[in-house]
SEFIGU-568354 format. One record per residue (C-alpha): residue in three letters; x, y, z; residue number from 1. Coordinates in pm, 1 decimal. Layout:
REM SEFIGU-568354
  type         x         y         z  seq
   ala         X         Y         Z  NUM
...
***
This chain:
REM SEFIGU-568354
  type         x         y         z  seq
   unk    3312.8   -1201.2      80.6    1
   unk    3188.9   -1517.6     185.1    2
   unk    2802.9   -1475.9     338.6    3
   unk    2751.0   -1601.4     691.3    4
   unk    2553.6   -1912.2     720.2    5
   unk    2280.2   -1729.5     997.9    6
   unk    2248.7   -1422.4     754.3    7
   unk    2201.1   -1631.7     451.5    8
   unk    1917.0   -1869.3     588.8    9
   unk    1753.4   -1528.6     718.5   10
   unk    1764.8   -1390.9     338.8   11
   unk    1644.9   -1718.4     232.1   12
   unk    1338.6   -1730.0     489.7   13
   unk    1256.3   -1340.9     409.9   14
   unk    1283.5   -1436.3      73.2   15
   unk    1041.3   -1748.0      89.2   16
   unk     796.8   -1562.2     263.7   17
   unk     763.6   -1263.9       7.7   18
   unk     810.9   -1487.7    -270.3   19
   unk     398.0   -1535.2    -418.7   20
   unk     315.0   -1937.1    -453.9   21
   unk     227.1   -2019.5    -812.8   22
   unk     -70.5   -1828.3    -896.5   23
   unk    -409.8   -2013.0    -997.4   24
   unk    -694.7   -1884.9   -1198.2   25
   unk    -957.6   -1714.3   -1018.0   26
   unk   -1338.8   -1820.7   -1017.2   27
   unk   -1631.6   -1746.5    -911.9   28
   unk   -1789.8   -1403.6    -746.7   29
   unk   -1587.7   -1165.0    -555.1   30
   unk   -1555.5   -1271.0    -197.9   31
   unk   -1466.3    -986.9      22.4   32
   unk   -1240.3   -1006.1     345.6   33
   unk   -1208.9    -790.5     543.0   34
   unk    -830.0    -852.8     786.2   35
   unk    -659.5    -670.7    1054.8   36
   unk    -259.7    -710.5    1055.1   37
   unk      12.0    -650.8    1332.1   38
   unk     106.3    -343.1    1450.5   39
   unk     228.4     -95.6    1229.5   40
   unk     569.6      -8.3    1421.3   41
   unk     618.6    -423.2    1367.5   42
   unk     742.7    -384.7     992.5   43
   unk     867.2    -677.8     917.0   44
   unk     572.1    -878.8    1000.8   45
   unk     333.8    -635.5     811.9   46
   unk     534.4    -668.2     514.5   47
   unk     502.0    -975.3     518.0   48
   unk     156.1    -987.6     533.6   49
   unk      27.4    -716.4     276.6   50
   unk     267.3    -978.5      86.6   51
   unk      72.4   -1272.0     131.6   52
   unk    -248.4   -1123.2     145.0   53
   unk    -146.9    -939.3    -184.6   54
   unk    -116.6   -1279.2    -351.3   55
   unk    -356.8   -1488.9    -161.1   56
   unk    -599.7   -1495.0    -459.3   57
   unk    -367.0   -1559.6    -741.7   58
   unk    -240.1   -1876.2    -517.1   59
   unk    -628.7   -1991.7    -387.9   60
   unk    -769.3   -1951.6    -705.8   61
   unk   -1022.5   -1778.1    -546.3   62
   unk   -1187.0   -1372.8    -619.7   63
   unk   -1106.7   -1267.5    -291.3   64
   unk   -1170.0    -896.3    -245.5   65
   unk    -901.4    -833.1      43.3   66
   unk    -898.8    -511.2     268.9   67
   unk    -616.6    -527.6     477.2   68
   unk    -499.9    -284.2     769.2   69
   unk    -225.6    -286.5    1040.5   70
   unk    -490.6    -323.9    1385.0   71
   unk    -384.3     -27.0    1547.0   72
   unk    -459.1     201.7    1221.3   73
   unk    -817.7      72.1    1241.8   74
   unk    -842.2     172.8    1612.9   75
   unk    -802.5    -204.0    1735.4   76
   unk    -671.0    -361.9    2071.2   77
   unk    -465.0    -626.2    2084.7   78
   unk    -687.5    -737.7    2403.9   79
   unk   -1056.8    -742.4    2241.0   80
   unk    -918.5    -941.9    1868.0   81
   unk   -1126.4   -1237.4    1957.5   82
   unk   -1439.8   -1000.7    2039.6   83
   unk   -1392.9    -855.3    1694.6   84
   unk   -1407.1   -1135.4    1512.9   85
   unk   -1696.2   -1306.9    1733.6   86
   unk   -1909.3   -1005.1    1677.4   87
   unk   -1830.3   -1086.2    1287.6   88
   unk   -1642.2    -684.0    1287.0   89
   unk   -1340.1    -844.4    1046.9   90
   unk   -1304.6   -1198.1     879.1   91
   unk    -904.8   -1234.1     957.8   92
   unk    -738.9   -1094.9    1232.3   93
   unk    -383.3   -1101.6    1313.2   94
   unk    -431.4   -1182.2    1686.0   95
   unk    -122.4   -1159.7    2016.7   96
   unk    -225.8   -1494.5    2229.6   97
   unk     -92.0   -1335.4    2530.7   98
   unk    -384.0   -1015.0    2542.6   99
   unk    -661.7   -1204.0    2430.5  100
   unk    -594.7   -1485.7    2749.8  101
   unk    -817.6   -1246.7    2943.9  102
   unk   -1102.3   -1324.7    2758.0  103
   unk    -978.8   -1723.4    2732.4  104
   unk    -728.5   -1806.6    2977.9  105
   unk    -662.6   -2163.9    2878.7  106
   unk    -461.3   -1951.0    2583.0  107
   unk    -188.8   -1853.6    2729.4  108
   unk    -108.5   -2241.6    2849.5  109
   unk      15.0   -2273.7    2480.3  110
   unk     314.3   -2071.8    2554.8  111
   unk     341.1   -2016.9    2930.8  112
   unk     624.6   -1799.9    3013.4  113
   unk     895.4   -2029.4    3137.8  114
   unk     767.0   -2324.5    3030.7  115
   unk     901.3   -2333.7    2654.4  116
   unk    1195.6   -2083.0    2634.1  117
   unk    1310.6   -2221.4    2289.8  118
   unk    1150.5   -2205.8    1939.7  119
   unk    1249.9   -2543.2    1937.7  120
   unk    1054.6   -2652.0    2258.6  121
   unk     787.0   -2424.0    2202.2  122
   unk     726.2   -2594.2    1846.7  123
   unk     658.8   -2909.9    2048.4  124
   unk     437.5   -2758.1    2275.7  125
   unk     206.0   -2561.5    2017.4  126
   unk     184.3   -2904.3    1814.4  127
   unk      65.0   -3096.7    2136.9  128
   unk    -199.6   -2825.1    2213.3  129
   unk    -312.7   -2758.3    1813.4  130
   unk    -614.9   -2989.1    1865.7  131
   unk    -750.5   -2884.3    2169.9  132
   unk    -690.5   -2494.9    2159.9  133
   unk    -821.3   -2502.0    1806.4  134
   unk   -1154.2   -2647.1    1935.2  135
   unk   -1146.6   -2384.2    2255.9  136
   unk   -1168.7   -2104.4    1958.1  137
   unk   -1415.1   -2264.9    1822.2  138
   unk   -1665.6   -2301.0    2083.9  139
   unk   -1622.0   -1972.0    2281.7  140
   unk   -1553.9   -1750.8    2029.1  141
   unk   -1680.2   -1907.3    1655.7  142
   unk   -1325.3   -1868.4    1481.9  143
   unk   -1054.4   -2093.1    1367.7  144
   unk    -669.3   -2086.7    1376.6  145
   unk    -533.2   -2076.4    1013.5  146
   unk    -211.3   -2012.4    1152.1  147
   unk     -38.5   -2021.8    1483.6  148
   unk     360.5   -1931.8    1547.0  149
   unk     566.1   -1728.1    1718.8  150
   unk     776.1   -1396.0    1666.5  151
   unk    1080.8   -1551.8    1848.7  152
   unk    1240.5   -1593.2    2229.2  153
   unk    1089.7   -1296.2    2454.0  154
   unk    1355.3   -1101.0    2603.0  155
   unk    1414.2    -830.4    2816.7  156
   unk    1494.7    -434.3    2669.1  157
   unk    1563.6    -208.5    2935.5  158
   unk    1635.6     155.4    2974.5  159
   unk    1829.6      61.9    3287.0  160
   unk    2159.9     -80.0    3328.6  161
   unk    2044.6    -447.4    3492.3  162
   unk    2290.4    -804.8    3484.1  163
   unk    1982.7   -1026.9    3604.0  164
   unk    1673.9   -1091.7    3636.1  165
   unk    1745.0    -993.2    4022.1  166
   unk    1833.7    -634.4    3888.4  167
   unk    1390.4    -591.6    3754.5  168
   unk    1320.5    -572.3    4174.5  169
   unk    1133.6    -263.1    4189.5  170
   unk    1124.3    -154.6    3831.4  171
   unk     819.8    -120.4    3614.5  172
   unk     826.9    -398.8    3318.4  173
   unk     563.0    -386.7    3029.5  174
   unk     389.9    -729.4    3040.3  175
   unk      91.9    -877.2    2807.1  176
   unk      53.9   -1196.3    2922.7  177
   unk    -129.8   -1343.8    3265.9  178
   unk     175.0   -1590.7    3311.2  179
   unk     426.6   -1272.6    3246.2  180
   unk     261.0   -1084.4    3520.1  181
   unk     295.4   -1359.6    3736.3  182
   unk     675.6   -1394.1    3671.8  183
   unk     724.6   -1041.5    3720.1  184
   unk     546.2   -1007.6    4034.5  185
   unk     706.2   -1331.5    4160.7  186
   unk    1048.9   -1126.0    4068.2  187
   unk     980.7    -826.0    4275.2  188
   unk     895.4    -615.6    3917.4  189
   unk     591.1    -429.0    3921.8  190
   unk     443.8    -541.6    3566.3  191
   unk     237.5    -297.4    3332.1  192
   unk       4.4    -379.1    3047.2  193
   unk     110.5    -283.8    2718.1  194
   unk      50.9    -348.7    2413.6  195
   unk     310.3    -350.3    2138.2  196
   unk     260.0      20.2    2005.4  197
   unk     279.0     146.6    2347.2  198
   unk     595.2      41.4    2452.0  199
   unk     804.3     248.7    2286.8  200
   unk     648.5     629.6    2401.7  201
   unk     653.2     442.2    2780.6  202
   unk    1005.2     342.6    2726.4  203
   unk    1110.1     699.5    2658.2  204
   unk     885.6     893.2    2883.6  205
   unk    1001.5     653.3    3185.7  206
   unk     663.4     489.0    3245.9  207
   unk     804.5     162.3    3228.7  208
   unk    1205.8      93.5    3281.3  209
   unk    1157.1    -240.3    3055.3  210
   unk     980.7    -469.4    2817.2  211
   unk     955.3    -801.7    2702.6  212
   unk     948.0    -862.8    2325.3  213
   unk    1157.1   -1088.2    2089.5  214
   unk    1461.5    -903.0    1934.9  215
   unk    1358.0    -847.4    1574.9  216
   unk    1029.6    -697.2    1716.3  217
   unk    1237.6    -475.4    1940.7  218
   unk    1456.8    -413.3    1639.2  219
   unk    1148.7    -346.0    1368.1  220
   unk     999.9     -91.3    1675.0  221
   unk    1329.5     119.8    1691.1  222
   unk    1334.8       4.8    2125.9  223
   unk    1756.5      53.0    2003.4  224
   unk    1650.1     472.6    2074.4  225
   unk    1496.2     397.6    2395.9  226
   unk    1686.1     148.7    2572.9  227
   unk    2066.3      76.8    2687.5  228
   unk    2070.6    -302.1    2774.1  229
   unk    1928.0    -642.2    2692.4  230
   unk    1923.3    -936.5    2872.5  231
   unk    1835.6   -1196.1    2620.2  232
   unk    1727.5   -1444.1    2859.4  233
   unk    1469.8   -1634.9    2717.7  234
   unk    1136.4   -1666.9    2842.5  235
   unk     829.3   -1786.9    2589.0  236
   unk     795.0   -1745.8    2241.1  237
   unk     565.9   -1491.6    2181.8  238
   unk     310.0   -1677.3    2004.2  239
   unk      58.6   -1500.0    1755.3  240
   unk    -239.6   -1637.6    1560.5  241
   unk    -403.7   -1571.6    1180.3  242
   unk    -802.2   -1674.5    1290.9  243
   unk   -1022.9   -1643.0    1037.9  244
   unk   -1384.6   -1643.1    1161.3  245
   unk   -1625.7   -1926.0    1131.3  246
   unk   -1873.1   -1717.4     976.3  247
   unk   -1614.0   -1574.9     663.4  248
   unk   -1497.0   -1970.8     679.5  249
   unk   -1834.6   -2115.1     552.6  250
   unk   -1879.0   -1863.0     279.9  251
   unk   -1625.5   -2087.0     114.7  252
   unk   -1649.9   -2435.2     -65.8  253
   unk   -1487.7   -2780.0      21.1  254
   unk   -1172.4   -2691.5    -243.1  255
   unk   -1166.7   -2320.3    -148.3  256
   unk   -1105.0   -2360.9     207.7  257
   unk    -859.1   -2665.4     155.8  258
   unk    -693.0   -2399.1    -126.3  259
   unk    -671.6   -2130.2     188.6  260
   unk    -555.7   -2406.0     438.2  261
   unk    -258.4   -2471.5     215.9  262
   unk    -170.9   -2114.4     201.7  263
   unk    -222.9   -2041.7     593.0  264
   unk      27.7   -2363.3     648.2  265
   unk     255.6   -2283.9     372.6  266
   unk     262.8   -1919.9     585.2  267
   unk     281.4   -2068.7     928.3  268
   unk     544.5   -2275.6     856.4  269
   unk     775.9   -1990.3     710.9  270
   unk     644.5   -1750.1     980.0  271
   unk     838.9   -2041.7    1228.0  272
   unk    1145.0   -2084.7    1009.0  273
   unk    1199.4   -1702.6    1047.1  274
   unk    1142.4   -1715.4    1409.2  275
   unk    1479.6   -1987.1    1389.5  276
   unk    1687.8   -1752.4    1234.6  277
   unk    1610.5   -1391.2    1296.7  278
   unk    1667.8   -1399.4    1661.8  279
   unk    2058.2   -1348.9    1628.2  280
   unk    2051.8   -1138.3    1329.0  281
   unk    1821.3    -886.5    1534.5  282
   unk    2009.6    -886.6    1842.5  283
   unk    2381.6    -805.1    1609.0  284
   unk    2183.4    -491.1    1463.2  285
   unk    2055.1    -364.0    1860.4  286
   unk    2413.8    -378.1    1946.5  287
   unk    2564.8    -260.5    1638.6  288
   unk    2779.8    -519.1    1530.5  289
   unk    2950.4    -541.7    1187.2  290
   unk    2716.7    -836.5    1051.2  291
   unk    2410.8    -634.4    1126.7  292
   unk    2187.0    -535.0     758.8  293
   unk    1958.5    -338.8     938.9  294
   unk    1984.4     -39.2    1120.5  295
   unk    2221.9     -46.3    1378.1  296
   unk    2162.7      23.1    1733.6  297
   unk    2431.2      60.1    2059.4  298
   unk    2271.9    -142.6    2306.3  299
   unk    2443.6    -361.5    2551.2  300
   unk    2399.1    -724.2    2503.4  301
   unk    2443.4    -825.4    2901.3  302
   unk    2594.4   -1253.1    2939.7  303
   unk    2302.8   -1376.6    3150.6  304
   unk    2405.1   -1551.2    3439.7  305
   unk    2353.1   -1936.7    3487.2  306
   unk    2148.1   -1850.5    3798.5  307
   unk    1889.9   -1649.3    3619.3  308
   unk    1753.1   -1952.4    3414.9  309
   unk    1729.2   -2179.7    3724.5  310
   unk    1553.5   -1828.5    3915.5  311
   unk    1278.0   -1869.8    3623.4  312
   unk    1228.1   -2244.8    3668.0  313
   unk    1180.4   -2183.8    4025.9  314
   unk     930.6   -1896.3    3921.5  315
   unk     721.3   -2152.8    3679.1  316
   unk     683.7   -2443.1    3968.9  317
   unk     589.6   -2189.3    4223.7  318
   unk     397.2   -1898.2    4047.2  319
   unk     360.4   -1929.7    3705.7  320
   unk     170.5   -2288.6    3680.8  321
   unk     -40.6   -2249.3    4002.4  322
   unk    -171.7   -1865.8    3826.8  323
   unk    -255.7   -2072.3    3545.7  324
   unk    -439.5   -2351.5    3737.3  325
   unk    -621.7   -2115.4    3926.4  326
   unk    -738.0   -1842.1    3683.7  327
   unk    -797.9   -2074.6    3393.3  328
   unk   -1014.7   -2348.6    3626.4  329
   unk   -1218.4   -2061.0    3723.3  330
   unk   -1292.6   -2007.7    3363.1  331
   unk   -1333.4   -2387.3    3243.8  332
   unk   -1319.7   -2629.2    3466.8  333
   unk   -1152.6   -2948.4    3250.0  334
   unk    -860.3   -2651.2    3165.5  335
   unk    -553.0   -2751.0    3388.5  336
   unk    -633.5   -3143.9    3276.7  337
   unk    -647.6   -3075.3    2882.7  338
   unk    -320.8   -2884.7    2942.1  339
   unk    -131.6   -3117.5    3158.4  340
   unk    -210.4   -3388.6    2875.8  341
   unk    -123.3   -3130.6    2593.4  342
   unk     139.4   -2882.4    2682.9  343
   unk     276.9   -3032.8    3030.8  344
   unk     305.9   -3402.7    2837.6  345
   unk     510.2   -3216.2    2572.9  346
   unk     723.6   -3049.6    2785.6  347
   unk     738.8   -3261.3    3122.6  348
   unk     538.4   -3049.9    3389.4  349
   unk     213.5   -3134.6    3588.0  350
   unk      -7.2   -2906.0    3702.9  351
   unk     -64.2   -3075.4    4073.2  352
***
């Protein structure tokens, strides 16, 4: 049988990203570094980082000595990554953008929900605001971005049997980002902060009626026992970061950290590629289509109406980018100008 294009570029970008790079002689004295991963119940993505960790020295060419752990195993919150890594706790961290913005507001302008609903118009946004969030790390919290992407379009999974966004008036949502609680509330939802390994035991026990994740998340977290319907309209891109602290950073020569640049970028780029192309191969397994190679799920896949994007457009003008002006100005005073020549020039919004 003849493979499907979408299922064979999603082999292809699995494969790529567990494939090791041609490996290098190591030199030089054990260098320990010590990294936190994703969330355990997020599979996938922790497979494919004990992968590249696992063969980060063979492709550096450098003796790293690398303990790696899922964050939650090691007792970590998604909210307090970019404390842990000022306070010099880990070297690496895998780190949610969206949790952390409570610390750093100007954050969660890289991927403000509404704003970018595509992978494609994200991409464009993230590259405009590289520069100047990378420097914003750097100053308030003494780390650098190796690695910035996303997991894929942020959708809703709900327990509940709702046909638009109209349907989340009075329901409790899981949220972890400023500019998601602001969309929610806008909605008539009453949002709840979650993070990632929470979701699921709130889902069942009926704390929350809904979350927002991408679909292979919800997919690699089993949400297909907990919920009944999607509605995959989409709303950001769920952008996560590898940050490596300054501090680990200068232990390393000139060569050494171009050699671990490479390999972040080499990993950032895939990490992107299989945002592209897991999105539909997730969503075929929560319904439990034929195509699906996962486990299959029997979740309804609801046709969002035309009216629900242009109710989310409406939320960004009116909710979403004034929360952001006002919360993030508070903060840093310059932060609604370096975004409106960043992320608003990429994607044609001005923060009045």
């Amino acid at each position: 049988m003849k493979e499907k294009p979408m299922l064979s570029a999603l082999r292809s970008a699995g494969l790529a990203l567990l494939l090791a790079a041609p490996a290098m002689a190591q030199t030089g004295p054990a260098m320990p570094l010590r990294v936190t991963g994703h969330f355990a119940a997020n599979q996938k993505h922790i497979d494919i980082e004990r992968a590249f960790y696992g063969g980060l020295a063979a492709e550096t060419g450098i003796n790293l000595q690398i303990s790696y752990n899922p964050m939650d195993q090691v007792g970590v919150q998604a909210a307090d990554a970019l404390r842990h890594l000022r306070s010099g706790a880990f070297d690496v961290m895998s780190v949610v953008i969206g949790p952390v913005a409570r610390d750093e507001p100007f954050f969660d302008g890289i991927d403000l929900i509404g704003v970018s609903p595509t992978v494609a118009e994200l991409r464009t946004a993230v590259d405009a605001a590289r520069t100047a969030f990378d420097a914003r790390l750097l100053e308030r919290f003494g780390a650098r971005a190796m690695a910035l992407w996303p997991f894929g379009p942020q959708y809703f999974f709900c327990n509940a049997p709702i046909r638009s966004v109209t349907d989340l008036r009075g329901l409790r949502v899981r949220s972890y980002t400023p500019s998601m609680t602001a969309l929610l509330t806008h909605l008539g939802a009453s949002p709840v902060s979650l993070q990632f390994s929470e979701v699921y035991p709130a889902l069942q026990r009926g704390l929350v009626q809904c979350g927002i994740t991408s679909a292979v998340s919800a997919h690699a977290g089993n949400w297909g026992e907990v919920i009944t319907h999607v509605l995959p309209l989409s709303l950001a891109g769920g952008i996560q970061g590898h940050f490596m602290s300054a501090q680990a950073w200068r232990r390393f020569n000139p060569d050494q950290q171009a050699a671990l640049t490479r390999a972040f970028t080499r990993l950032d780029r895939e990490l992107w590629q299989l945002a592209e192309v897991s999105d539909a191969q997730s969503l075929a397994c929560l319904r439990g289509a034929s195509e699906c190679e996962g486990r299959r799920f029997n979740a309804t896949i609801v046709a969002v109406p035309p009216e629900d994007e242009a109710r989310v457009r409406e939320a960004v003008s009116t909710a979403v980018l004034p929360g952001f002006r006002d919360g993030c100005n508070r903060v840093w005073a310059e932060c609604s100008q370096v975004w409106n020549r960043t992320v608003g020039a990429a994607r044609g919004y001005v923060i009045p």
